[in-house]
C-alpha positions as CSV (number, residue, x, y, z in Angstrom):
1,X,38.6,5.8,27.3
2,X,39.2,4.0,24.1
3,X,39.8,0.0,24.5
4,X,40.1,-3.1,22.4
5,X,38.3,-6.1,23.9
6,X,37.7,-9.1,21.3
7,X,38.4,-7.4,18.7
8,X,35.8,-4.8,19.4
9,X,36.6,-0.7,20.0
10,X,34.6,0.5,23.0
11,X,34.3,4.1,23.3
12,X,33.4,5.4,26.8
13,X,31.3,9.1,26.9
14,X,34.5,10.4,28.7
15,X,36.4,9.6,25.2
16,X,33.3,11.4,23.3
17,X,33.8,14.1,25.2
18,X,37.2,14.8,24.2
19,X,36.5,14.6,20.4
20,X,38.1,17.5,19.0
21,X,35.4,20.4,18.3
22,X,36.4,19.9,14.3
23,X,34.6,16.5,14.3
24,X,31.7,17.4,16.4
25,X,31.4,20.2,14.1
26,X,31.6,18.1,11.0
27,X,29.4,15.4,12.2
28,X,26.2,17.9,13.4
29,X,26.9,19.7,10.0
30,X,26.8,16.6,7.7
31,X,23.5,15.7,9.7
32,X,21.8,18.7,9.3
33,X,22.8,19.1,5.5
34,X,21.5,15.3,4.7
35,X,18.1,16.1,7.0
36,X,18.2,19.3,4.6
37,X,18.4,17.1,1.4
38,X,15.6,14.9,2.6
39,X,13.6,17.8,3.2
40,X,14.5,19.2,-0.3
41,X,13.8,15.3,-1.8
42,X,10.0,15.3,0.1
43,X,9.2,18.9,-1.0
44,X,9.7,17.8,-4.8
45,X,8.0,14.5,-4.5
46,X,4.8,16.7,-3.0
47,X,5.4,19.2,-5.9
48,X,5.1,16.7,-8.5
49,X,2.7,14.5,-7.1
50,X,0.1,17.5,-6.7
51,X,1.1,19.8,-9.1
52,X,1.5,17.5,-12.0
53,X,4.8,20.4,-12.8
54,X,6.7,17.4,-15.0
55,X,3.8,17.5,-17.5
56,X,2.0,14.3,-17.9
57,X,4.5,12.5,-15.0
58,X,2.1,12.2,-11.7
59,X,3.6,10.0,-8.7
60,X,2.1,8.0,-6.0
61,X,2.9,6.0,-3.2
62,X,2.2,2.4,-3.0
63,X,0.4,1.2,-0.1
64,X,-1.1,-2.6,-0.8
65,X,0.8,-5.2,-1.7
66,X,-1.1,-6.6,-4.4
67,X,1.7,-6.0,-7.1
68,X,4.3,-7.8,-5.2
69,X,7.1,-8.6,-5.8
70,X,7.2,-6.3,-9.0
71,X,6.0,-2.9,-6.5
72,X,5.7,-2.9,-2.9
73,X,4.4,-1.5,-0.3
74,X,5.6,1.8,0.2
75,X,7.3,2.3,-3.1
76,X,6.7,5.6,-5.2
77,X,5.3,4.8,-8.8
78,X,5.8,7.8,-11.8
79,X,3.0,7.5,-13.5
80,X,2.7,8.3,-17.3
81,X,-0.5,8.9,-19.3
82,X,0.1,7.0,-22.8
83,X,-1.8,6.6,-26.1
84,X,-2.2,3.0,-25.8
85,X,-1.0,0.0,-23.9
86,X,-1.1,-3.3,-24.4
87,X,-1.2,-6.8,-22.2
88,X,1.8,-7.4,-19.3
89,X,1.8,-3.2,-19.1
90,X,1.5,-1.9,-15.2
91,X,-1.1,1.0,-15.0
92,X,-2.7,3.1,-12.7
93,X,-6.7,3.6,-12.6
94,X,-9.4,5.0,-11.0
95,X,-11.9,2.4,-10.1
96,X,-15.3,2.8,-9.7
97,X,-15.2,3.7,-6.1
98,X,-12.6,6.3,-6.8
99,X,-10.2,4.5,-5.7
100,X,-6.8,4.9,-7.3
101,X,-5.4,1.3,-8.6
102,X,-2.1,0.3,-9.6
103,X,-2.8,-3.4,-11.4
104,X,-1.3,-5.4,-14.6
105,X,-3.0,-5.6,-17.5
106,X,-3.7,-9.4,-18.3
107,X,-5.9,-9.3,-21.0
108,X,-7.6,-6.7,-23.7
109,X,-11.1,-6.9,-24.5
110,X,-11.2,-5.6,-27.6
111,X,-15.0,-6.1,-28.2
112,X,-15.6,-3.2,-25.7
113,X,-11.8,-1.5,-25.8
114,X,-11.7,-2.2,-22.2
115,X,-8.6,-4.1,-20.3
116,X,-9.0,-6.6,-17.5
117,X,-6.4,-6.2,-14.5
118,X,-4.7,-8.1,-11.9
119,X,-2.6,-7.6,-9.3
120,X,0.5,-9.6,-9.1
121,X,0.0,-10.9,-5.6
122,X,-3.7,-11.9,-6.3
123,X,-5.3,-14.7,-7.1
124,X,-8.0,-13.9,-9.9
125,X,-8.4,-10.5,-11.8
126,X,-10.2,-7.4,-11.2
127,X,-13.9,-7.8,-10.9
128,X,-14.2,-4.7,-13.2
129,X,-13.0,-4.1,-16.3
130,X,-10.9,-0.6,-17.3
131,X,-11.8,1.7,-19.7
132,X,-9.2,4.1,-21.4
133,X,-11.1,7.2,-19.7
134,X,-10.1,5.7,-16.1
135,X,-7.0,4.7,-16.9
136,X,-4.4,7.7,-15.3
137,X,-0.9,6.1,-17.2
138,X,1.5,3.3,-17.1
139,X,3.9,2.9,-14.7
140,X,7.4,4.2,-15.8
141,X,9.6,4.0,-12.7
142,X,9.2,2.5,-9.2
143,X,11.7,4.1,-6.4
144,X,11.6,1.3,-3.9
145,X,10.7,2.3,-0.3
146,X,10.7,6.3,-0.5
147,X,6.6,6.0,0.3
148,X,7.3,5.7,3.9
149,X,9.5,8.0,4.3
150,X,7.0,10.6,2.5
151,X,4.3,8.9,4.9
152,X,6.6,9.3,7.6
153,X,7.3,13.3,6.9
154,X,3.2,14.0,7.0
155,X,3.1,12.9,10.5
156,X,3.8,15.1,13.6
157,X,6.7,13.3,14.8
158,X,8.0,12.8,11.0
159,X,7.5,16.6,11.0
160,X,9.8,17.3,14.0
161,X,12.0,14.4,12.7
162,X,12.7,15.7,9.3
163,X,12.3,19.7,9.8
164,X,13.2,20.8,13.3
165,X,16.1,18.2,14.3
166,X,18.0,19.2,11.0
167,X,17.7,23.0,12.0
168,X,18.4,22.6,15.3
169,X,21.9,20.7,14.4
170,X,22.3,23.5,12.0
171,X,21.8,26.2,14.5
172,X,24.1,24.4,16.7
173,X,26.7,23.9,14.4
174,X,26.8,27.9,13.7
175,X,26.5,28.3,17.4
176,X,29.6,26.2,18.0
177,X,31.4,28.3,14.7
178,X,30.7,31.6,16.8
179,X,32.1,29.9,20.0
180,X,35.3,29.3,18.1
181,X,35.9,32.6,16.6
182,X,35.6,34.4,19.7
183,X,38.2,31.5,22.0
C-alpha cells in the first residue's frame, strides 16, 4: 500500500512486492554493476600503489591527520618523484624509522641540501630534517576519502561487502532473466 501522510510517501512491503519484475531487475543489476565498478576502481588503486605501472606515479592512503585541512585522513595522495622542490611543496618521505611521511616543506637548508617539514595540523616542525635520497615525490593529487574505502575492501567483511554481495545480485539478476524467458 502506497499513502501520502504529511507530505511523506509510505511504501508498505505488500506495495514492494508488487513492483513489476522490470524494476526489481533493474535495481539488483545497477547494484551489482556499481559494486563491480568499485571492485574494478580498488583493483587499480592496488595495481598502481604496488606495482608503480604509471611510472614514477606511486599512491598512498592517508591515515593521520597532521596535513589537515589540506589532506585528510583517509584520502589517497599520487605521489610523484621530482628533480627538485622547493618551500610550501607537499612531499612524501621515508623517515628514519621507515616510516612513510606526507609533510610540507617549510624551509630549505641549503648548507646541507636538506628540507625541514611540517605538518599542517602541527605545531612545530619535524624533528629531522629530509634529505633528497628519502624523499619519495611531491604530492600531485589528493582524491578525498577513497582511503577507507580501500581500507574498508582489505577487511573480511569489506571483502564480502564489495566482492560477494555484487555477485550474488548479479547471479540473481540472471536467475530472475532465466525465470522470465521460460513464464
Amino acid at each position: 500500500m502506497i499513502r501520502a501522510a504529511d507530505n511523506m510517501i509510505i511504501i508498505s512491503f505488500a506495495a514492494l512486492s508488487q513492483l513489476p519484475m522490470k524494476i526489481i531487475n533493474y535495481i539488483l543489476k545497477s547494484v551489482s554493476w556499481l559494486g563491480f565498478i568499485i571492485i574494478f576502481l580498488l583493483a587499480a588503486y592496488l595495481l598502481v600503489s604496488n606495482l608503480g605501472i604509471y611510472g614514477e606515479y606511486r599512491t598512498f592512503s592517508v591515515r593521520s591527520g597532521s596535513m589537515e585541512p589540506a589532506i585528510s585522513t583517509g584520502d589517497i595522495i599520487i605521489v610523484k618523484k621530482e628533480e627538485g622542490y622547493q618551500v610550501n611543496d607537499i612531499i612524501t618521505f621515508v623517515n628514519e624509522e621507515d616510516r612513510i611521511i606526507t609533510h610540507r616543506i617549510i624551509k630549505d637548508n641549503v648548507q646541507n641540501e636538506n628540507y625541514i617539514t611540517q605538518g599542517d595540523a602541527n605545531a612545530t616542525s619535524d624533528e629531522d630534517e629530509v634529505s633528497d635520497r628519502q624523499i619519495v615525490g611531491r604530492v600531485q593529487a589528493v582524491i578525498p576519502r577513497l582511503g577507507f574505502l580501500v581500507a574498508f575492501g582489505q577487511t573480511k567483511a569489506g571483502f564480502i561487502a564489495l566482492l560477494l554481495i555484487p555477485v550474488t545480485l548479479f547471479v540473481l539478476d540472471e536467475l530472475l532473466k532465466l525465470k522470465d524467458k521460460h513464464d
